[in-house]
N, C-alpha and C positions, 0 to 999 in steps of 0.2 A: 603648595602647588609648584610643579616643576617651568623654568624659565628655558628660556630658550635666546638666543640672540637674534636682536632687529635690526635694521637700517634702512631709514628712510630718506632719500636721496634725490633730491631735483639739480636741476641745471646748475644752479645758483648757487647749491650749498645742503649739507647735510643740517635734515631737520631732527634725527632721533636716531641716535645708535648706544642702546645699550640692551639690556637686558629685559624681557618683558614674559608674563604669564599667559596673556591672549591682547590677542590685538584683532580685530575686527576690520576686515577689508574690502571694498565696495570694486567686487571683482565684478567683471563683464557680464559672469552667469548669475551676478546675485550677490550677498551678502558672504561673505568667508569671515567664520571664527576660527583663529592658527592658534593651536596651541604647539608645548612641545610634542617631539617625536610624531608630528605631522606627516602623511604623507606628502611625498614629490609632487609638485605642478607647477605650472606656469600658466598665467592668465592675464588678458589684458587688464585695466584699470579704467573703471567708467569714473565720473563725477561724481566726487562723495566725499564721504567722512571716515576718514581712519582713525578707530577709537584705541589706546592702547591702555589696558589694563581698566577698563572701564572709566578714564578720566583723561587723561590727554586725548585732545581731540585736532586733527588737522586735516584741514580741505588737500583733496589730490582731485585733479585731471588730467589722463591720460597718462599713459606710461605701463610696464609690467609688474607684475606680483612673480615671484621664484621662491618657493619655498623648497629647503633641501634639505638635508641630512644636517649642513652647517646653522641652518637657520630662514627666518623670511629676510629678505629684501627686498623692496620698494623702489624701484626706478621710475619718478613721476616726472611728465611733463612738466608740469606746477605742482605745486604747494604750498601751503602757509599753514601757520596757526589757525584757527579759527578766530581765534580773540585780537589777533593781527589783522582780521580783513576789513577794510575800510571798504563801507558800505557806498558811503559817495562817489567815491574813486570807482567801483565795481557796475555804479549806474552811470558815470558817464561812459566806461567801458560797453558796457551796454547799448548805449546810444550809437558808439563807433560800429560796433559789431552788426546792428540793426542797418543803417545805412551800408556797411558791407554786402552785408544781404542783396540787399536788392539793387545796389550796384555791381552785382555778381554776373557776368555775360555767359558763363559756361557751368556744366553741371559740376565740373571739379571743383568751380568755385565757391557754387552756392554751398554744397556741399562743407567745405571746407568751413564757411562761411557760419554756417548753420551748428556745426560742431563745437564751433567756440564759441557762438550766442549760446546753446544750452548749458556748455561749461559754465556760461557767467551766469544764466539764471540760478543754476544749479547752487553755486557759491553765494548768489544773492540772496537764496533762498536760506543757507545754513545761519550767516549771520544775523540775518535777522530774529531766527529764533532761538 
């Protein structure tokens, strides 16, 4: 099967950049399987699992998807391994996010608010199972 080049890329640090045959992306409209010679797009990135090559698994939230002629790249809000996420850490995140919520006085906040409580259920959810 023909490869293509990856890079997955959050604030902090490059999580994957090499080579891969299909990598599976929790795009805004749904699930995207990229393989080579893809065509062109760009898509937001909802809370999910980017699976590459059916075995590496890493949580992303938010950020874009660019698949091109040169390859996919991934420019995520967050990211981590999946087998990185500390579950404890993620529920007291939780906790913060929740009281954010409803300390929220303006709809931009709640809003805001409300985007990053799902991110972490989202992520709470992956590790656990």
């Amino acid at each position: 099967m023909a490869t293509f080049p990856f890079e997955l890329v959050s604030p902090e640090r490059v999580l994957f950049s090499g080579e891969a045959t299909q990598v599976v992306v929790p795009a805004s409209e749904g699930e995207i399987s990229v393989l080579a010679n893809h065509a062109p797009f760009m898509s937001a990135l909802r809370a999910g699992v980017v699976t590459v090559d059916g075995g590496k698994r890493l949580f992303v939230r938010g950020g874009f998807a660019d698949v091109s002629p040169a390859g996919l790249t991934l420019l995520a809000e967050q990211a981590i391994a999946v087998e990185d996420i500390n579950v404890e850490k993620v529920s007291g995140q939780i906790k913060d996010a929740e009281e954010d919520l409803r300390d929220a006085k303006t709809d931009d906040a709640r809003n805001r608010a409300t985007a990053v409580l799902e991110g972490l259920r989202a992520m709470l959810a992956v590790a656990r199972h």
